[in-house]
Residue, then its C-alpha position, 0 to 999 in steps of 0.5 A: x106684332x105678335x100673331x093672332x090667336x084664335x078662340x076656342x071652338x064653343x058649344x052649339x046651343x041646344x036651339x041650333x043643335x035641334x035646327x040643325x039636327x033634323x036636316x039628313x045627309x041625304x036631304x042636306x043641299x050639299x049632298x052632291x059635294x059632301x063626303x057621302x055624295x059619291x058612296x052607294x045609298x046603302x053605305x051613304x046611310x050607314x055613314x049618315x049614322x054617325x055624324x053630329x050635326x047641329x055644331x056652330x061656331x062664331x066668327x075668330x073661333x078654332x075648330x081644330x087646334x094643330x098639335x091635338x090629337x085626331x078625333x074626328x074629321x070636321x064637313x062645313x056645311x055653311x060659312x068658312x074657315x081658314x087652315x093656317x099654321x105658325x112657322x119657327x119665328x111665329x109668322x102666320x102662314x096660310x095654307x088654304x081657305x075652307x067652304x061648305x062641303x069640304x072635309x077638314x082634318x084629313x091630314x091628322x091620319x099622318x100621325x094621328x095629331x093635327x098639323x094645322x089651325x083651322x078657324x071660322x071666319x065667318x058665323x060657320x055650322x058644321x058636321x062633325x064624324x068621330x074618329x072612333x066610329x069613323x075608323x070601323x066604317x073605313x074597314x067595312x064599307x069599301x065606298x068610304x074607303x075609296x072616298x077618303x082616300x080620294x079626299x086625301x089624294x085632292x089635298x096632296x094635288x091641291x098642296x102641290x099645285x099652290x107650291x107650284x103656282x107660288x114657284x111660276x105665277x108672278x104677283x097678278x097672276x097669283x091673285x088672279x088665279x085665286x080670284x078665279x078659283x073661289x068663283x069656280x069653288x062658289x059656282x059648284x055650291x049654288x052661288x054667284x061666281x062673279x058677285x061674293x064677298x070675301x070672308x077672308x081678310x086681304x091679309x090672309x089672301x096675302x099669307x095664302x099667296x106668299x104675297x105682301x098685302x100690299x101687293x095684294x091691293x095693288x093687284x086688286x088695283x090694277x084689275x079694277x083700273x083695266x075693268x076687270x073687277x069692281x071692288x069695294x071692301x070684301x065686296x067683288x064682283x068679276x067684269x072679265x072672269x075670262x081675263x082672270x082666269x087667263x092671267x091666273x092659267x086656267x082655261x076660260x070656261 
């Protein structure tokens, strides 16, 4: 089966753009956990200067395509995304999945052109911060400096823990873990993080993990036979997240 393609990202409307547009940095709900949030008030403003907002995208649509060249680093400010990329013989691979707040396009500052694909999958609005006003903040203002290369550094973290999970989790504990992680992710946002549902196929959680979908829903299987979940459809609700949490090698919190 020929891999999906996604389409191309399309233009906000002048509606949203206007609905979008008057929501600040500083009065946005998630300015504790977006680029700006840990930049003294002062440089968080002038950042705050640059950034267009009032950007949109429907479900399947790219926002960045791999290959391009870096023009802009990409915030999702409501909906998610998937970063994924092609390998030789065109299978899919699935290196993460994107949720209000998080920063996109970081890995372009390697050789100034995107390595992944990244797409919505659900309807996603988002702030997008040029490249080419970007890059003079970066050498006056040592907060942004210091922030960027922070994201930088989580991203390399978060890229070596999933090669090590995939290397010492069995096929539960895989499952497990990235159950208990989106909880903990959907938690620091406001949200519920024992009632959500998945925006991402089980397909693509099986791409993540390394995984087949069948052992995706076999997983899924086991934990609502032992109690653990409640699932129906993309619909989960967590019964023992401590259980999960367990299995997948996190502390119980």
């Amino acid at each position: 089966m020929k891999p999906q393609r996604h389409t191309s990202a399309p233009a906000a409307t002048d509606s949203c753009r206007g609905a979008l547009a008057r929501v600040s940095c500083r009065s946005c709900a998630l300015n504790t956990l977006c680029l700006p949030a840990r930049l003294p008030p002062q440089e968080a403003r002038v950042l705050e200067s640059v950034v267009e907002r009032g950007r949109q995208l429907c479900a399947g649509a790219s926002l960045i395509r791999a290959g391009t060249r870096m023009d802009a680093l990409y915030v999702l400010r409501s909906g998610s995304a998937k970063r994924y990329a092609f390998t030789m013989n065109g299978a899919e691979r699935v290196h993460g999945f994107v949720l209000p707040g998080e920063t996109v396009g970081l890995e372009g500052f390697a050789s100034d052109r995107y390595a992944c694909e990244v797409a919505a999958l659900e309807p996603t609005s988002y702030c997008r911060i040029p490249l080419n006003r970007l890059e003079p903040l970066l050498e006056q203002l040592p907060g942004l400096r210091r922030e960027v290369l922070r994201l930088l550094g989580e991203a390399l973290d978060e890229s070596l823990r999933l090669r090590a999970e995939l290397g010492m989790c069995d096929a539960r504990g895989r499952v497990a873990r990235f159950l208990a992680d989106l909880s903990r992710r959907l938690e620091l946002r406001g949200l519920s993080p024992t009632q959500f549902r998945l925006s991402m196929s089980r397909g693509d959680i099986a791409r993540h993990l390394g995984l087949t979908l069948e052992t995706v829903s076999r997983a899924l299987g086991t934990f609502k036979r032992s109690g653990w979940v409640e699932v129906r459809a993309r619909y989960i609700t967590l019964l023992r997240p401590e259980a999960l949490a367990s299995m997948g090698g996190y502390a119980a919190s």
